[in-house]
C-alpha positions in Angstrom: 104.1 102.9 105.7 102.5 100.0 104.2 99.3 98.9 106.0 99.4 94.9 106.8 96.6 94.3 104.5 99.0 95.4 101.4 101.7 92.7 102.1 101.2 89.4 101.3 103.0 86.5 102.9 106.5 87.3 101.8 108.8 84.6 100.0 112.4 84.0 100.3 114.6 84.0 97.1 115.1 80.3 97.8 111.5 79.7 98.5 112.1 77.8 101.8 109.8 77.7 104.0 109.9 76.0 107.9 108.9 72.6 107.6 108.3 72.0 111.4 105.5 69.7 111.2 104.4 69.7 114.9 104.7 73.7 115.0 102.5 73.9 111.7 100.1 71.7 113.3 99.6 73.8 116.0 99.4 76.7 114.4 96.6 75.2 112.1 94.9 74.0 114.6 95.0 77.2 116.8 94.0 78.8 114.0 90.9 76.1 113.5 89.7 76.7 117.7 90.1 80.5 117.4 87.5 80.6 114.6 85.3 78.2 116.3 85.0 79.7 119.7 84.9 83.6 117.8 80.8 84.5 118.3 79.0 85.2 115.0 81.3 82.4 113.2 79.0 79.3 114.5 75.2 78.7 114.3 72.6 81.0 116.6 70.4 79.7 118.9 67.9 82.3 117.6 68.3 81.2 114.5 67.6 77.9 115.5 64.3 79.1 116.9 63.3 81.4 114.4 63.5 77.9 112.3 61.0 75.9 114.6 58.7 79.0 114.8 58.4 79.1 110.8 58.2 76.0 110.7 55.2 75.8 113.0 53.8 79.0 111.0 53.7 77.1 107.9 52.2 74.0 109.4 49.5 76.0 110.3 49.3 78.3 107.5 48.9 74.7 105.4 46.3 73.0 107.5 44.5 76.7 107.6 44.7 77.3 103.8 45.2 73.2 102.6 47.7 74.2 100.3 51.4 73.5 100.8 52.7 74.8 98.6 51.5 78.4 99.3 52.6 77.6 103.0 56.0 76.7 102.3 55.9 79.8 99.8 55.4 82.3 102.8 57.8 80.3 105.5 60.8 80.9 102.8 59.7 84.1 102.1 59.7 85.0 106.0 63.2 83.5 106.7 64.9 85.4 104.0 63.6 88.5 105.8 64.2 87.2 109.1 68.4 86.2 107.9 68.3 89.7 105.7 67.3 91.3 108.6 69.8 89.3 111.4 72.4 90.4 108.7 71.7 94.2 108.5 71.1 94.4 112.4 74.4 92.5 113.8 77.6 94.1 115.0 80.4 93.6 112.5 82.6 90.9 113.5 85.5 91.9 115.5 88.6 89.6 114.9 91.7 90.0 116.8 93.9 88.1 115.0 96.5 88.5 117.4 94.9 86.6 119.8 95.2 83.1 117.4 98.4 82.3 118.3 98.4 83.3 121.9 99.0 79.1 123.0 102.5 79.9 121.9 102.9 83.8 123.1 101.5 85.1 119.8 102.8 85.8 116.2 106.0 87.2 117.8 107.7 84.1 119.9 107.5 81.5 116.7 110.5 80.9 115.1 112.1 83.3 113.2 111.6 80.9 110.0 107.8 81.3 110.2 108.2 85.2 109.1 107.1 83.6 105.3 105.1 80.8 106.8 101.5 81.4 104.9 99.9 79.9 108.0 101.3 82.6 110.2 100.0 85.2 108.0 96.5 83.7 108.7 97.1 83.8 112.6 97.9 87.3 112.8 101.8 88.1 111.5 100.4 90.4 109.8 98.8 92.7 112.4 102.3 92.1 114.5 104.5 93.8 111.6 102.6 96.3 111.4 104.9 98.5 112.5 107.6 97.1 110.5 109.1 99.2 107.9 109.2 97.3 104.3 112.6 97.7 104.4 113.3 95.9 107.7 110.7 93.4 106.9 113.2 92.3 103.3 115.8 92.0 105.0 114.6 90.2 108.1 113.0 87.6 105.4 116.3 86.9 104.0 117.8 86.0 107.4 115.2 84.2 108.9 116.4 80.9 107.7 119.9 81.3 109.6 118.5 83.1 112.5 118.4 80.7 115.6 115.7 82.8 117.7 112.2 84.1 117.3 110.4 87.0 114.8 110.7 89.1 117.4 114.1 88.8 117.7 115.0 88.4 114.6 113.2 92.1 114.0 115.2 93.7 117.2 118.7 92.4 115.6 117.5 94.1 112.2 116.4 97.3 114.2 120.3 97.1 116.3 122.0 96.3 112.8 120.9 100.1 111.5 121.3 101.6 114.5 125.1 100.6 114.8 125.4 101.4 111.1 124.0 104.5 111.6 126.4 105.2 114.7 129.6 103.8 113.0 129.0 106.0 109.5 128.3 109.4 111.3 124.6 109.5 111.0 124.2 107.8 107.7 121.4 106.2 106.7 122.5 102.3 105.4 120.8 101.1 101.8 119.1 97.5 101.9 122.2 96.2 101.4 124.4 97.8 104.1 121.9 96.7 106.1 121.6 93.1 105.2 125.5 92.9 105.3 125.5 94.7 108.9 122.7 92.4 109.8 124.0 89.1 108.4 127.3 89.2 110.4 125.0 89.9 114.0 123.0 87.4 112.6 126.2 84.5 112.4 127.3 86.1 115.8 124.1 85.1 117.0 124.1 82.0 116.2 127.2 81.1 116.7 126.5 81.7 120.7 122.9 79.9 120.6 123.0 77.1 122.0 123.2 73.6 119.6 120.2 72.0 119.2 119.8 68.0 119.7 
């Protein structure tokens, strides 16, 4: 199995991609408030203090000594140990990417389309396939164009595609392209019964 962090945002033989641009927006911009609000990603109060503290240390140490340059010398010299030292200390930052797109129900309920939208690779598609087989994932990305519901159902009519193969050829495994066929036709079914959009 192919860990998420191998794949790279697939692309379609046709190179479409959705161009949806109030659903881009907010997935930018979900993507934009989930960093800012993630702790460790902003600036620290106690950084902010351990500024005004050096920089009352090296008023003094320049008033006490009457050279400034030596004082600004040591209050550089401190803060690089004080940040190397923050650095080595803190708790590695824990992003659940997941969570980004959870305004619209997460990487899942977007529209089938956005399985090869780069964006949704940044706000967590990744982490959701990663149960996916490579396989499935190909041929999903070749119907997602034509497919009138979401990733996630787009993935289930895949999964149903094999397993009817499967039942239909006495327990034979189908090829990509067995697949894709058995798939495609759901996939027209399916649309044919969604409902128009206006």
């Amino acid at each position: 199995m192919t860990l998420p962090s191998d794949r790279g945002v697939p692309v379609r033989g046709d190179m479409w991609r959705p161009e949806d641009e109030l659903l881009n927006s907010v997935i930018r911009k979900s993507i934009d408030d989930y960093y800012r609000r993630t702790p460790g990603t902003g600036s620290s109060p106690v950084l902010a203090a351990g500024a005004l503290v050096l920089a009352a240390f090296a008023l003094v140490v320049a008033v006490g000594t009457g050279s400034p340059m030596l004082a600004l010398g040591i209050a550089v010299l401190m803060a690089l140990a004080g940040v190397i030292y923050i650095g080595m200390k803190a708790a590695p930052l824990k992003v659940d990417r997941l969570q980004i797109l959870s305004v619209v129900g997460g990487p899942g309920n977007l529209p089938a389309g956005y399985l090869v939208y780069p964006d949704a690779w940044k706000a967590g598609m990744p982490e959701y396939l990663a149960a996916v087989s490579n396989r499935h994932l190909r041929v999903a990305v070749r119907l997602c164009r034509e497919h009138p519901g979401s990733v996630s159902d787009l993935l289930r009519l895949v999964r149903r595609a094999e397993k009817q193969f499967v039942t239909l050829h006495s327990g034979k495994e189908p090829m990509e392209s067995e697949l894709y066929r058995v798939a495609a036709r759901m996939t027209m079914e399916h649309a044919a019964l969604a409902p128009a959009l206006s």
